[in-house]
N, C-alpha and C positions, 0 to 999 in steps of 0.2 A: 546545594545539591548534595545528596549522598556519594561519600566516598565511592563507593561499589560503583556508582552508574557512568563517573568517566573512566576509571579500569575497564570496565565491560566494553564499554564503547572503543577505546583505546585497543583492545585485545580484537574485537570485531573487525575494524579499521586496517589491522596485521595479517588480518586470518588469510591462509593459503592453502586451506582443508582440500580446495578444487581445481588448483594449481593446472594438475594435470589430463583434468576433465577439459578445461578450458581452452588450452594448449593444444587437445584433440580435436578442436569445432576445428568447423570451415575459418571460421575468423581466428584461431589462434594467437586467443586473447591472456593476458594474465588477469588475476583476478584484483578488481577495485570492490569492496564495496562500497554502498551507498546507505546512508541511516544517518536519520538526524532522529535525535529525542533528547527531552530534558526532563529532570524529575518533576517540572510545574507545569508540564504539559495536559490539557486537558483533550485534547484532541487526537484520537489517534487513528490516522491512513496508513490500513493496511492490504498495498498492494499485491500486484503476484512478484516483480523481478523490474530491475532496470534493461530499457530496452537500449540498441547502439548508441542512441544521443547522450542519453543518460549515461552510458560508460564513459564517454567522453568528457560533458561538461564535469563529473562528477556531484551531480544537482541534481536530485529527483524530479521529474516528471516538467525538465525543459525543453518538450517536446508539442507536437500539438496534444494530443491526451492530456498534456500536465492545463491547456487551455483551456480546454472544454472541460475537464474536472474541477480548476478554479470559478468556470462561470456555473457548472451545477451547484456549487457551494457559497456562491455570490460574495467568494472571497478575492480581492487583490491580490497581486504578488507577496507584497511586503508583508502580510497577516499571514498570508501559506506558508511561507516561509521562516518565520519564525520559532524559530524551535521551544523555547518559553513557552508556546503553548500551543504547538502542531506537533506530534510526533512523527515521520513518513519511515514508518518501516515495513519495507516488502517480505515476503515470506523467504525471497533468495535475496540477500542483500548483492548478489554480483548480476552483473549480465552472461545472460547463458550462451549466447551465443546461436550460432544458426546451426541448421541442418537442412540437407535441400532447401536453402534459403529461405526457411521460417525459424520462428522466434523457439530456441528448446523450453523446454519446460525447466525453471528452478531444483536444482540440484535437491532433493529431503533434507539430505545431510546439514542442509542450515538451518534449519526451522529447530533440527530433532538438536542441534549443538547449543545452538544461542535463544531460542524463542522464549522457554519459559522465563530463563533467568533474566531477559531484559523486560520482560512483564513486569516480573516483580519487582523491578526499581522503577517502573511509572506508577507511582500510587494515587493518580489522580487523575487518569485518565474517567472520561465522563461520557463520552460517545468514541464507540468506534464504529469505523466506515473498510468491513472487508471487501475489498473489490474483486470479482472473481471467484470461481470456485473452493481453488484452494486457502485463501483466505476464511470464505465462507466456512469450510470445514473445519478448518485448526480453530477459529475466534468463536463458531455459532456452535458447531459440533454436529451441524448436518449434512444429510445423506442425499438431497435433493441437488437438482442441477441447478445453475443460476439462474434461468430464465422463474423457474418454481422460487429458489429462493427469494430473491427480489420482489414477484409477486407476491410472498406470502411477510413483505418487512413489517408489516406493522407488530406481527408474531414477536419479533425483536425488540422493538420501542420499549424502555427511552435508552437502549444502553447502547444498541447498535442500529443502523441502519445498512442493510447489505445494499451493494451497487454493479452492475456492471461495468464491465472494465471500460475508462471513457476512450479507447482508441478511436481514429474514423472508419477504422474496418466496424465497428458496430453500428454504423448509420442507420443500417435496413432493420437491424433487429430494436432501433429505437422507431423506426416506423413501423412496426410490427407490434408493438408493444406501448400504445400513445398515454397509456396511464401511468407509467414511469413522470414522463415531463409534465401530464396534468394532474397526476395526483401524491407521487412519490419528492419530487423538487422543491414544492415550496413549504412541506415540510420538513423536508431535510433542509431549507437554508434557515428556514427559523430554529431549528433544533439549535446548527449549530451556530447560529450569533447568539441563540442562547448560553448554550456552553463557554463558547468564548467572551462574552460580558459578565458573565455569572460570576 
């Protein structure tokens, strides 16, 4: 692995950029982040933020989301997990915390501090998976909302596939949207056993 990418990672890991933003939620949290990547990684999820569980376990998406995002990708635990060749980095590597008891939105300030420079130490990545808007924007570069993005993934192929975020608060808008699971899924799980055996 490239010297540079466990400094970065190492530096990420310390970062207290939001110390005080955090400290100001309802949960008056310090900041953890969360980020696994490795320079052989071909894979890379790129979330919005860790939600409370995720602050807690400090393990991305061990949550039910982290469930239902492994069965869209008809990956195991032990494959998802791997950092070798999953990257899971969210656009806020901290949990934001609540306000009126929802989820805030990811802080900019990480994306605009850390995002380019840990790109450039994954030089292998082969598919990314932005989940979410602001994913969608920083990774794809568009102006559409996610329901338009997603519809429009094949635009993307073969280097990304956008997603909607697997929460269960999105249930209805996957029954609203039945071509996502009939026609967006079993191309994105051959994409990525692709990627991943390749």
């Amino acid at each position: 692995m490239p010297a540079q990418l466990p400094t970065l990672l190492e530096e990420i890991r310390a970062c207290t950029l939001c110390a005080q933003r955090f400290a100001a939620t309802e949960t008056a949290h310090a900041p953890r982040p969360v980020v696994r990547a490795h320079a052989t990684a071909r894979l890379l999820i790129a979330g919005q933020a860790p939600g409370a569980r995720v602050h807690q376990s400090g393990k991305p998406f061990t949550d039910p989301s982290g469930d239902r995002l492994r069965a869209w990708l008809g990956l195991e635990a032990a494959e998802f997990y791997d950092e070798t060749r999953v990257a899971i980095l969210p656009m806020g590597f901290c949990f934001p915390g609540y306000k009126g008891g929802a989820d805030l939105p990811p802080p900019a300030l990480c994306a605009r501090t850390w995002r380019a420079a840990l790109m450039q130490e994954l030089p292998n990545i082969a598919l990314v998976l932005p989940i979410g808007g602001l994913a969608q924007r920083w990774h794809l570069g568009v102006k559409t909302n996610v329901t338009q993005t997603v519809s429009q993934w094949r635009d993307h192929m073969p280097d990304a596939i956008p997603l909607p975020h697997p929460s269960w608060r999105n249930t209805a808008w996957l029954k609203r949207n039945p071509w996502f699971e009939a026609d967006l899924l079993p191309v994105l799980r051959t994409r990525v056993r692709d990627i991943l055996d390749g």
